[in-house]
C-alpha positions in Angstrom: 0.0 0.0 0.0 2.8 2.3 0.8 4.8 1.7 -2.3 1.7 2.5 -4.3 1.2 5.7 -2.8 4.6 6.9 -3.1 4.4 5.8 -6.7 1.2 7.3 -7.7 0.9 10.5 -9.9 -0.4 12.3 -6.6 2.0 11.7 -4.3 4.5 12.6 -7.1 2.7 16.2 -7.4 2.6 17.0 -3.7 6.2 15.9 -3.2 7.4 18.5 -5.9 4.9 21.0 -4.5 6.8 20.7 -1.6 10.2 21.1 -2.8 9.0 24.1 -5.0 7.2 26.0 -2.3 10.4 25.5 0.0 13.0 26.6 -2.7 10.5 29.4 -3.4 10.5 30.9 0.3 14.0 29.5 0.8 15.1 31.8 -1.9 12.0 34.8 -0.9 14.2 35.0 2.8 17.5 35.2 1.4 16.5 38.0 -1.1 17.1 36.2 -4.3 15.8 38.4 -7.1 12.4 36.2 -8.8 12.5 34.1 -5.7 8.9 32.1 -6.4 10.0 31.2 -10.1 14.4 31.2 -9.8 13.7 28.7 -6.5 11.5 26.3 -7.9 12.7 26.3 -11.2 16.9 25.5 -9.8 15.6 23.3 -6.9 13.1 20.9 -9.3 16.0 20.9 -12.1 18.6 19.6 -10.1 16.5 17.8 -7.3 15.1 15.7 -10.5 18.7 14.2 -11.4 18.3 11.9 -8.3 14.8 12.4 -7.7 12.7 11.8 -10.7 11.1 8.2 -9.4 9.5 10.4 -6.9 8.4 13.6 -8.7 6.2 14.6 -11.3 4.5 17.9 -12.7 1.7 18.2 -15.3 1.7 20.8 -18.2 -1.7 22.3 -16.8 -0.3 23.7 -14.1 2.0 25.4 -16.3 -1.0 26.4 -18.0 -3.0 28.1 -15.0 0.1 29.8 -13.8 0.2 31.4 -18.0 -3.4 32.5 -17.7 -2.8 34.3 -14.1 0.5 35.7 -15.4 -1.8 36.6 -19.0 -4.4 38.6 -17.1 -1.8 41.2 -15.3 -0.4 41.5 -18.8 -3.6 42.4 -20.2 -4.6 44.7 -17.2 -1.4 46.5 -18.4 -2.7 47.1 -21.9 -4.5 51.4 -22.1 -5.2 53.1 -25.2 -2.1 55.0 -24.3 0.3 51.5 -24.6 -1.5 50.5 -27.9 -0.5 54.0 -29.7 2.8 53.2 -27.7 3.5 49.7 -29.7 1.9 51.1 -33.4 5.0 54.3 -32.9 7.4 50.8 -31.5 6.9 48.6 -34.6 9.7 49.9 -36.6 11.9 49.8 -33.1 10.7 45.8 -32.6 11.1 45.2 -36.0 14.8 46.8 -36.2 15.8 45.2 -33.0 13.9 41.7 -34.1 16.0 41.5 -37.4 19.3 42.5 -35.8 18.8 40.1 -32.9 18.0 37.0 -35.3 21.1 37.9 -37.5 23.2 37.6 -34.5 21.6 34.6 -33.6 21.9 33.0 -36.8 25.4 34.3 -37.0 27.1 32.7 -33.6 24.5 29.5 -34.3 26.2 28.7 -37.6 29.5 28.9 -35.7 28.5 26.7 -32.9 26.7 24.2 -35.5 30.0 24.0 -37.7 32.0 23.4 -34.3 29.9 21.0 -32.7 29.0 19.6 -36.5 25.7 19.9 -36.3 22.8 20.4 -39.5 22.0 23.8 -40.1 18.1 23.3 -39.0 19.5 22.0 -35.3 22.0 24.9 -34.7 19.7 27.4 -35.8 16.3 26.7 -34.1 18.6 25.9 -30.9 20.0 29.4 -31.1 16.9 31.6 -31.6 15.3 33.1 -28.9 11.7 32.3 -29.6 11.0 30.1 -26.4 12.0 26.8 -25.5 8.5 24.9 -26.5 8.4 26.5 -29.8 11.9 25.6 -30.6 11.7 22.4 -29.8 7.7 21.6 -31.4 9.7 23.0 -34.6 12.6 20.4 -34.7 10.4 17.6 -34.0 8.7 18.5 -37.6 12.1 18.6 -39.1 14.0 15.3 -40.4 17.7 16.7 -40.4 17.0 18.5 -36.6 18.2 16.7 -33.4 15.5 18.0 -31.3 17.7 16.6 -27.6 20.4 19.1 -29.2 17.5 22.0 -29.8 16.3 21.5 -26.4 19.9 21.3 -24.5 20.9 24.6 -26.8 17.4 26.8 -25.8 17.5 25.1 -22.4 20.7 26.5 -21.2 19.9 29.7 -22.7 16.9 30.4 -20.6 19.0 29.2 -17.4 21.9 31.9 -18.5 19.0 34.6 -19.5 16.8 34.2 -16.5 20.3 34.1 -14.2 21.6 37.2 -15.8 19.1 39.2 -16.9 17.4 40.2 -13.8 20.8 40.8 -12.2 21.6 43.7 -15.1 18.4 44.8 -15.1 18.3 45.8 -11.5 22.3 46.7 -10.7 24.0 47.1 -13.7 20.7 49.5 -15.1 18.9 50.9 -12.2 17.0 53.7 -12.8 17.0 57.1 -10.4 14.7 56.8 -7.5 11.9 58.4 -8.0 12.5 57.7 -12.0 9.2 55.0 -12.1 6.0 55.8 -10.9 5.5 53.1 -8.2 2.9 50.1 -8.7 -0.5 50.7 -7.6 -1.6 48.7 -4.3 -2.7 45.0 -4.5 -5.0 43.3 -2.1 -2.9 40.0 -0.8 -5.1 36.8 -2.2 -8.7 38.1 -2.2 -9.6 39.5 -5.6 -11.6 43.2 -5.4 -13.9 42.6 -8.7 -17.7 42.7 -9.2 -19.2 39.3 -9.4 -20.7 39.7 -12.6 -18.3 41.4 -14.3 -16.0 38.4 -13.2 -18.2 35.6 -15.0 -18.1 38.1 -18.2 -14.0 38.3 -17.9 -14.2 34.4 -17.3 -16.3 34.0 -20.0 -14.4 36.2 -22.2 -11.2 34.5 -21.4 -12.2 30.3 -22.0 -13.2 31.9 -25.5 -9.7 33.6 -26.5 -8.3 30.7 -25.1 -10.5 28.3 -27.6 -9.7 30.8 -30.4 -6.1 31.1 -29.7 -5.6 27.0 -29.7 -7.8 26.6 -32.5 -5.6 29.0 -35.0 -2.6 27.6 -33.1 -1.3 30.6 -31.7 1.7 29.9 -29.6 1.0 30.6 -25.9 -2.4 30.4 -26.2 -3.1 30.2 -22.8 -1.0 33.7 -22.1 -2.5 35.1 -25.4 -5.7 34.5 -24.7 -6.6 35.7 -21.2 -4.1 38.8 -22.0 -6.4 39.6 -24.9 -9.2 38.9 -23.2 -7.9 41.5 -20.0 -6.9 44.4 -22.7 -10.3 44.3 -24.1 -11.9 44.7 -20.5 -9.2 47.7 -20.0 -9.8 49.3 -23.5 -13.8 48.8 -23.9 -15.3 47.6 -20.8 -15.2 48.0 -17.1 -11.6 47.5 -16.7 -9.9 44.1 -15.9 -8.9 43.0 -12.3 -5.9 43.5 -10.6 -4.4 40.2 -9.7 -3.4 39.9 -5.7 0.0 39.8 -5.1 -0.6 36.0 -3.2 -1.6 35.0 -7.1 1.3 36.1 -8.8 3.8 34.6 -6.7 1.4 31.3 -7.1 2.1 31.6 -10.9 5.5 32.4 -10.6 6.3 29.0 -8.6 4.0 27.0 -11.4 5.6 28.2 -14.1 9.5 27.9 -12.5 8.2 24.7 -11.6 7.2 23.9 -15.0 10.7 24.9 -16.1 12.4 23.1 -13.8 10.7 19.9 -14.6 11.0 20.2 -18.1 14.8 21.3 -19.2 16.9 19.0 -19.9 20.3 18.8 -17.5 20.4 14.8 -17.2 22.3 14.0 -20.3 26.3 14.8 -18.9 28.1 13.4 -22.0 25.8 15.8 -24.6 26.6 19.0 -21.5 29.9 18.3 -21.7 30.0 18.2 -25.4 28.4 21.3 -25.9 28.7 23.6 -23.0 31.3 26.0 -23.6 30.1 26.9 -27.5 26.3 27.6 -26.3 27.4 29.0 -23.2 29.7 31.6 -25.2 27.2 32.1 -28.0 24.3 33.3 -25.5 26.8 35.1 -23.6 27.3 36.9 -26.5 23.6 37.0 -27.6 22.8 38.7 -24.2 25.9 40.8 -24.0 24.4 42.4 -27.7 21.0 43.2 -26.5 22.4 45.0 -23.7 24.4 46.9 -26.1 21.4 47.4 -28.5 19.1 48.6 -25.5 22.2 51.1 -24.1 22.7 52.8 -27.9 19.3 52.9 -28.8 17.2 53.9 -25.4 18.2 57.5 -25.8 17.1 57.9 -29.1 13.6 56.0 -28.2 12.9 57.9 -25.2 12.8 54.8 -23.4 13.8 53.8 -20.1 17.1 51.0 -20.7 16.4 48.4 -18.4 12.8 48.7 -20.1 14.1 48.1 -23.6 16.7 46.2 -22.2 13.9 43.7 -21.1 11.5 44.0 -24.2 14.8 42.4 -26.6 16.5 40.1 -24.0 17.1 36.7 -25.3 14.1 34.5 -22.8 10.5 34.2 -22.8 7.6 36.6 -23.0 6.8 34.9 -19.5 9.9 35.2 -17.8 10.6 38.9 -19.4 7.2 39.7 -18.0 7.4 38.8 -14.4 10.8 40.4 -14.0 9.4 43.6 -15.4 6.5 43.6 -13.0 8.9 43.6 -10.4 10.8 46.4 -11.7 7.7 48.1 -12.5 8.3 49.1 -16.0 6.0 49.5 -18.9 4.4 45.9 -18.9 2.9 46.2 -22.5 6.1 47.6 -23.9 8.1 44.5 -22.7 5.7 41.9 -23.7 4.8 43.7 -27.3 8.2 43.3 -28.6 8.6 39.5 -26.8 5.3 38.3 -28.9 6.4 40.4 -32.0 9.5 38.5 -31.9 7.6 35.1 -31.3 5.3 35.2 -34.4 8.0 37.1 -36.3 10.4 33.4 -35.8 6.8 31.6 -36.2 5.4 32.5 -39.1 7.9 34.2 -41.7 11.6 32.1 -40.3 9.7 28.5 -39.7 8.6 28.1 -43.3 12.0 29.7 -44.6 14.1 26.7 -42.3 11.5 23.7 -43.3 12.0 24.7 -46.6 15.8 25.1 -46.3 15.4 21.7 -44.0 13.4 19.8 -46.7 16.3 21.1 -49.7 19.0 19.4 -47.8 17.4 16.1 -47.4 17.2 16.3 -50.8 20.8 17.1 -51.5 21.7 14.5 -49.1 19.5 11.8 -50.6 20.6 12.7 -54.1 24.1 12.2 -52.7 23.4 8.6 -51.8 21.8 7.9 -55.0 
């Protein structure tokens, strides 16, 4: 009876609910910047090396934590922000093109290094989130999606690691510089009844819509819609309690630390030091970017800084909240960036994919 319990899927969850919620406060009293996503997320990941029999975390609760986390997004979005990103688009295309380049630039070096086909080094190296990148390679013959997952894995470790660190030392702003967050009731929502079925309502349907036309992140997208509507059109959307955020911050750094892939030593070894070096690089050229261009853009650094770093529209997002900069800024350019890798550089790598299997075929013929 015993060993069944500790082997059943529930067990499995409340065991790494445990560790999470301890890493998270563990990390929350020693000041760690992120604490309820950085603790979780490092804890899980390396607690899962000699843990895994006993652990276990579902992609739902991933999923809740993205529609919490899409809901203050969306409560960010005015008509002010909106005529903010039309005057950005040029900016988050510039910046989008430039980053990709470079992308593409130290990915071809680390694919001719490690010898690896152009489709692998290339979706390993862009910064279009870690699902994405590695859904893509499992639709492509010549990709190694293990490779594509170690490459984008280690990259969101080095971005979420370094990132926040910059962005709040290396770029603080003056005090006084940022107008200061508006006050958040702890866990009890302050939101008419009605209005809350309507936003609920509102938000399973962009969610529907969102997976149906296979928009990536559907379950950020669609309650982040969903929000900005209620902010631009209706009664305004809810301000989420700060007990709720730090609830979607453990899920999702959970989620993370679950998910990557550190358990494969020969493959780490293999490739550490060219990744490592390329998304140094990467990371060390946004800052640049963000420090040459803010001035001209009027922006804040840290701000732009955050809206081109090299890690997901999630993890972007929930450092900016806590540096309280222009939320809809930071996660405009994140999903321009997204769709821009998603729907014009997918079909252009497929196709370039699908030429060298030919090529290589023709070769054996």
């Amino acid at each position: 009876m015993r060993t069944y319990f500790i082997e059943s899927k529930s067990f499995k969850v409340i065991f790494t609910s445990i560790l999470a919620f301890l890493a998270g406060y563990t990390f929350d009293r020693l000041g760690v910047y992120l604490p309820w996503m950085l603790g979780p997320l490092f804890v899980v990941m390396i607690a899962k090396v000699k843990l895994r029999k006993y652990m276990f975390w579902a992609k739902p609760f991933r999923s809740i934590g993205l529609v919490i986390l899409g809901l203050q997004l969306g409560s960010a979005f005015t008509k002010q922000s909106l005529n903010e990103m039309v005057e950005y688009l040029p900016v988050m295309l510039f910046t989008t093109i430039a980053i990709i380049f470079f992308s593409m630039v130290t990915g071809w070096f680390v694919g001719k290094r490690m010898n690896l086909s152009p489709s692998t080094s290339m979706l390993g190296s862009f910064p279009g989130g870690l699902s994405q990148m590695v859904v893509l390679s499992e639709d492509m013959k010549n990709s190694d999606e293990t490779v594509v997952g170690f490459m984008q894995t280690l990259r969101i470790i080095l971005v979420i690691s370094i990132v926040p660190w910059l962005v709040t030392h290396a770029m603080s702003v003056e005090s006084g510089a940022v107008a200061p967050m508006a006050e958040r009731p702890f866990f009890l929502f302050d939101y008419d009844g009605k209005m809350a079925i309507m936003m609920l309502v509102t938000l399973l349907s962009f969610i529907f819509i969102t997976k149906r036309v296979n928009f990536p992140l559907p379950f950020l997208l669609g309650p982040l819609m969903a929000a900005a509507i209620f902010n631009l059109v209706g009664p305004g959307a809810p301000q989420i309690p700060d007990f709720w955020l730090s609830m979607s911050q453990l899920l999702i750094g959970t989620h993370l630390g679950y998910t990557l892939k550190v358990d494969n030593p020969r493959l780490f070894r293999k490739m550490f030091g060219a990744v490592f070096l390329s998304n140094i690089l990467l990371i060390g050229f946004c800052y640049f970017l963000s420090i040459q261009l803010a001035p001209l853009l009027s922006l804040q650094a840290n701000e732009l800084f955050l809206s081109m770093a090299p890690g997901g529209v999630a993890e972007m997002a929930v450092t900016a909240m806590s540096v309280h900069v222009d939320l809809s800024v930071v996660t405009s350019f994140h999903l321009f960036r997204i769709l821009f890798i998603l729907f014009l550089l997918s079909p252009v790598i497929k196709w370039l994919d699908g030429r060298n299997e030919r090529k290589q075929e023709q070769g054996q013929s």
